[in-house]
Structures are given as C-alpha cells and as structure tokens.
C-alpha positions in Angstrom: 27.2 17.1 -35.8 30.0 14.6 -34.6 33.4 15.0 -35.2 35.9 12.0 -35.9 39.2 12.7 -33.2 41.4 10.0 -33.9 41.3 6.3 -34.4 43.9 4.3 -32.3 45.2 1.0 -32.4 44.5 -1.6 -29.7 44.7 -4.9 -29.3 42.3 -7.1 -31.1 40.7 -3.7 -32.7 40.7 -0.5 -32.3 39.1 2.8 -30.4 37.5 5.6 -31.9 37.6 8.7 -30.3 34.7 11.5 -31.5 33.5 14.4 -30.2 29.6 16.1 -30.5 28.2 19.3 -29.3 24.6 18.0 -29.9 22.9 15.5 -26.7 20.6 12.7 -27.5 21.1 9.4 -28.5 23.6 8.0 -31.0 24.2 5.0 -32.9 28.0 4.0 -34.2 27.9 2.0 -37.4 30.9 0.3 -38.9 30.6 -0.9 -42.4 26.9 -0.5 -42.3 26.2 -2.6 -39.2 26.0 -0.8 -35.6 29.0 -1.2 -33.3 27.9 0.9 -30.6 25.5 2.9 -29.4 24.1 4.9 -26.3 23.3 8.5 -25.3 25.2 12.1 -25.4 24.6 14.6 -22.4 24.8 18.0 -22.2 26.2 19.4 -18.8 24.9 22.6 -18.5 22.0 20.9 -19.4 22.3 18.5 -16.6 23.5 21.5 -14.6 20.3 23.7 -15.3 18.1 20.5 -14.5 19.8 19.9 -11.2 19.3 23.8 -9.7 15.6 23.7 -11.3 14.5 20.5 -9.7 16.4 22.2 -6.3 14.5 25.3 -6.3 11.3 23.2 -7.0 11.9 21.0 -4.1 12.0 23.6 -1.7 9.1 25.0 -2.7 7.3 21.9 -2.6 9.0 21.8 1.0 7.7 25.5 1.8 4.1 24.2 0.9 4.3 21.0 3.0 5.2 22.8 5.8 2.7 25.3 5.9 -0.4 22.4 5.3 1.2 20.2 7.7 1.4 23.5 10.7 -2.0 23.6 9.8 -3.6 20.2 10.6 -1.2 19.5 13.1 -2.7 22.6 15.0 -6.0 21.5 14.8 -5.0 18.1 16.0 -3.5 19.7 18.3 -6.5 21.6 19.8 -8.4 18.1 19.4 -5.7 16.3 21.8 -6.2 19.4 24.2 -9.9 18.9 23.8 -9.4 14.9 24.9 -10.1 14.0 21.6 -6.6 11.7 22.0 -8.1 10.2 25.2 -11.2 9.4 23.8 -9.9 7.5 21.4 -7.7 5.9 23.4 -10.1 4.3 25.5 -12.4 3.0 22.1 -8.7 1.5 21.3 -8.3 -0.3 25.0 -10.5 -3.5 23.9 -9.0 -3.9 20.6 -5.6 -3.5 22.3 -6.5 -6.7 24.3 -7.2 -8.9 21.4 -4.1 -8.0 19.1 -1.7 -8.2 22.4 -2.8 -11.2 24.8 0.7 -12.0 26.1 1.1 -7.9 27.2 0.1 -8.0 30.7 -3.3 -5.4 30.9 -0.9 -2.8 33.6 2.3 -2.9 31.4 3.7 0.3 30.8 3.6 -1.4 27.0 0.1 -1.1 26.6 0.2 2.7 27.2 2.8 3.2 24.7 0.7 1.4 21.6 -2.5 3.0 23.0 -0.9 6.2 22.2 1.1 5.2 19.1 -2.4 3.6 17.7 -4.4 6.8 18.5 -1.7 9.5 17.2 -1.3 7.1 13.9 -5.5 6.7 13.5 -5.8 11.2 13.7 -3.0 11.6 11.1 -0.1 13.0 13.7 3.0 10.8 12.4 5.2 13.2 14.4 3.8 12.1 17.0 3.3 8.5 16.8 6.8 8.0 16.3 8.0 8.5 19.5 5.3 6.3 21.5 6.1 3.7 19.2 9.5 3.4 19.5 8.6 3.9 23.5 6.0 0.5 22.8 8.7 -1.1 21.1 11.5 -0.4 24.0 8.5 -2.2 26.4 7.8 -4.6 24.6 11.0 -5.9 24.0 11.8 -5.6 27.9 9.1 -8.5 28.0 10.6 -10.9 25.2 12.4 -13.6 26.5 14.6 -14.2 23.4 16.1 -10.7 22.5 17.6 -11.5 19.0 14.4 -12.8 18.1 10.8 -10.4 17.7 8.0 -11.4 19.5 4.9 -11.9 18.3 3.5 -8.4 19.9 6.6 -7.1 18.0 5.3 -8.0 14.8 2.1 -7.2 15.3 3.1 -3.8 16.2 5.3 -3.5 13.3 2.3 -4.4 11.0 0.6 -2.0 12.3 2.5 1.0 12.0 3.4 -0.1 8.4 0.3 -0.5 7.0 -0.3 3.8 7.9 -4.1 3.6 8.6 -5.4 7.4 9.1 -8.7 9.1 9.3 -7.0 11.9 8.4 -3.9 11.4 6.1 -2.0 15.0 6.4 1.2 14.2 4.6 -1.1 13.3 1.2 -3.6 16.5 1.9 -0.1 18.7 2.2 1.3 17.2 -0.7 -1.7 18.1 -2.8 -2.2 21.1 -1.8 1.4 21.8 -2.8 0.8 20.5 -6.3 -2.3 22.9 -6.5 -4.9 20.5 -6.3 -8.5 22.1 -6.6 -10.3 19.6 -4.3 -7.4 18.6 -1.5 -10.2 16.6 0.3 -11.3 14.2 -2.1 -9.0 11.5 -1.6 -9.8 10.8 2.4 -12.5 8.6 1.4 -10.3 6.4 -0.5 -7.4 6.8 1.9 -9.4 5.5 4.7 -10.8 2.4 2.5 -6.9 1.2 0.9 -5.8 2.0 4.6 -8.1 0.1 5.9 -7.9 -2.8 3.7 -3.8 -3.0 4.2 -4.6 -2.5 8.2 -6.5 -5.6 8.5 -4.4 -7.7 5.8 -1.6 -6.9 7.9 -3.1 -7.8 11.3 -4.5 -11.1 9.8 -1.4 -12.2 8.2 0.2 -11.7 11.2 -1.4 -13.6 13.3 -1.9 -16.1 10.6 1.6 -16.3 10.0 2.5 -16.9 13.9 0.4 -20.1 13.7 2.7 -21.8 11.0 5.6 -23.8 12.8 8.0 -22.4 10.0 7.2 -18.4 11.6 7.1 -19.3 15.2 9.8 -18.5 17.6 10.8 -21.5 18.6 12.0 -22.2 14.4 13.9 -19.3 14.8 15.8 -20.2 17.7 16.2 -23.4 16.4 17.8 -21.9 13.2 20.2 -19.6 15.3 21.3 -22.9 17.1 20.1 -21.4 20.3 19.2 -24.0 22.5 15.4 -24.5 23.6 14.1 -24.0 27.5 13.6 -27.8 28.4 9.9 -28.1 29.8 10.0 -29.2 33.4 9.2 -33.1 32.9 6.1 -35.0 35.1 7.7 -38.2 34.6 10.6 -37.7 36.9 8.5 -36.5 39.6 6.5 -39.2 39.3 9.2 -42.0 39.3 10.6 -39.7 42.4 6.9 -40.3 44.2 7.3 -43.6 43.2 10.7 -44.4 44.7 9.7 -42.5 47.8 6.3 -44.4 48.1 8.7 -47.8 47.7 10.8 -46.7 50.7 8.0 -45.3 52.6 6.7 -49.4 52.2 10.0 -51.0 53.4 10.5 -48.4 56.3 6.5 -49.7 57.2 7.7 -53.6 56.6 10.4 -53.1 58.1 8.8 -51.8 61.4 6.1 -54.5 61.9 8.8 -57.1 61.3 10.6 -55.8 64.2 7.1 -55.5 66.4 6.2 -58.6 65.8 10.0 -60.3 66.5 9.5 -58.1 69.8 6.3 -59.7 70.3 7.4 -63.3 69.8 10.5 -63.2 72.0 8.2 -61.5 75.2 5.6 -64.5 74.5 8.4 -66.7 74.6 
C-alpha cells in the first residue's frame, strides 16, 4: 500500500514524495498515463539475502577445499612417483616446435616444461609459479621489452586456453553442489580443452605471420626506431674502392720500373 507524502513545487513541475512498505515493482501514473516507474526494495530483505548468500559461500569454500586437498594429494604422490618427469619429457618435442627462437639449454624451456606438465595433470597451484618463472625467461631473451614476443604469446595462449586431463577446480566444485556423478564431465573437459588448446596455438602462430601482428608493426606504432640491417652494398663499394687503389698503387709501380729501366738503358 503506498502512501502520498507531499507534493512540492519545482521548477518546470513538480516532485512527488511517497512512501510503501511493500517491495516489488511500481508504476506512477499521472492522469492515466505512466510518469514513472521502477522497483521498491526491502532492506532487511536485502539484509537477509546478503548473510544467506555469505554463509552459503563459505560452505561452498569448505567443500572446495576439502576436493581440491584431495586430488592435489594424489597428484602429489604421482609427481613423487615421476609421473611430472615423465611427462615432461613426452612434452620436450612439442616444446621445440611451439618455441623455435628459445635456445634448447635456456633456463626458459625448463620453466614451460614444468608450467605445461603441472597445467596438463590439473595442479593450477602449481603451474602458476613456473609460469610466471617462463615468463621472467623469456622476457630476459626479448630484444624489445615493451613489446611481447612471439614465445610470449604463445605461452600466454597456452595457459589461457586451461587444457587438463584432470580439471580439479570443476570436480571440486561439483562435488560441492552435490553432484551424484562428479566424474562425468572429464570426458568433455578434455575434448572443449582440447579444441580451445589448439585454436589458441594455431591462431597464434597464424596471427604472427600477418605484418599487422608482427613485432616490427608494433614498434613501428610506438615510434620506436627499427635496428637498421647491416647493408652489403657499402661493403661492396668499400671492396670496390680498395680494389681501384690497389690498381693505381700497381700502375703506379710499373710506371716507375719501367722510367728506371729507360733512364739505365739510356
């Protein structure tokens, strides 16, 4: 039930000032045609809801935890088993394809090995810090620091796209929602993790191709001047020249053997 307040005065109209104890939505009509309209809210409504949705979040928190202690330990007693090694070294050839300009003994390539692996077995935790590690190397080997390099990228589409045989963040948050059958969505996770895995690599590399993506456009849209490439031209103008003068010297020295010549014959 609303409740007309007072009506005041105010330039070019007026204000009308009601009061309601019910919440929903409202229409104000004026001489049978809607001036206004919008919605009514209770607070201790809004109150209620805000501690409710709390206490539900932490219980949703309580459950994550307790899934995520639980694969994470037995990833952990697959690393301790060399499962993490293992895959490392199925990753080593791959690594070589997607980064050609990392030299094979940079401390770079260590740092994505691991990050790849750790992200592939579902231990986010722990992929975070070896790829923030492979980031810090990889940047030591760009030459244009304000700019990201093409391993950069790649990286970045990597970690992005969240391929994992094991996806423990969805299994914990399913099993906090009270799924029956927590299991049931690896299949698919691996297939749409996939599929975004290699759409990211491709377009990647794709994308590096294209003049507009390269790093040279970039520096050029900075302003930052280009390395000039070292020019054969010069050197062979230089080669040239000296060639010329190496002539003249040689002229010059038979002229003078064969004045020598003359003036003992004479």
């Amino acid at each position: 039930m609303a409740t007309l307040q007072r009506v005041d005065s105010v330039a070019g109209g007026f204000k009308v000032v009601w009061q309601s104890y019910a919440a929903g939505k409202y229409t104000l009509e004026l001489n049978n045609k809607p001036v206004a309209s919008g919605t009514l809210v209770n607070l201790q409504a809004l109150t209620d809801a805000a501690f409710d949705y709390a206490k539900k979040a932490f219980e949703l928190g309580l459950g994550l935890v307790s899934t995520m202690v639980l694969f994470l330990g037995l990833m952990k007693v697959g690393e301790d088993a060399g499962l993490v090694q293992f895959v490392a070294r199925l990753m080593r050839p791959l690594i070589r394809r997607l980064f050609p300009d990392v030299p094979p003994e940079h401390p770079a390539v260590g740092a994505i090995i691991m990050n790849f692996t750790t992200a592939i077995l579902g231990l986010g935790n722990a992929a975070t810090p070896f790829g923030l590690k492979a980031m810090t190397e990889l940047q030591s080997l760009n030459k244009h620091k304000h700019v990201a390099s093409d391993a950069m990228v790649v990286l970045l589409a990597w970690n992005t796209a969240g391929f994992a045989i094991i996806p423990t963040s969805m299994l914990a948050v399913r099993k906090a929602a009270g799924c029956a059958n927590v299991l049931e969505i690896i299949g698919p996770c691996m297939v749409a993790g996939l599929a975004s895995t290699i759409t990211g690599l491709v377009c990647a590399k794709l994308l590096a191709r294209l003049p507009m993506f390269s790093v040279e456009a970039a520096l050029a849209e900075d302003g930052e001047p280009q390395p000039a490439e070292p020019s054969s031209t010069g050197d062979t103008q230089q080669s040239s020249e000296g060639g010329d003068s190496a002539s003249a010297a040689g002229s010059t020295a038979e002229e003078t053997t064969d004045r020598s010549s003359t003036q003992k014959g004479a």
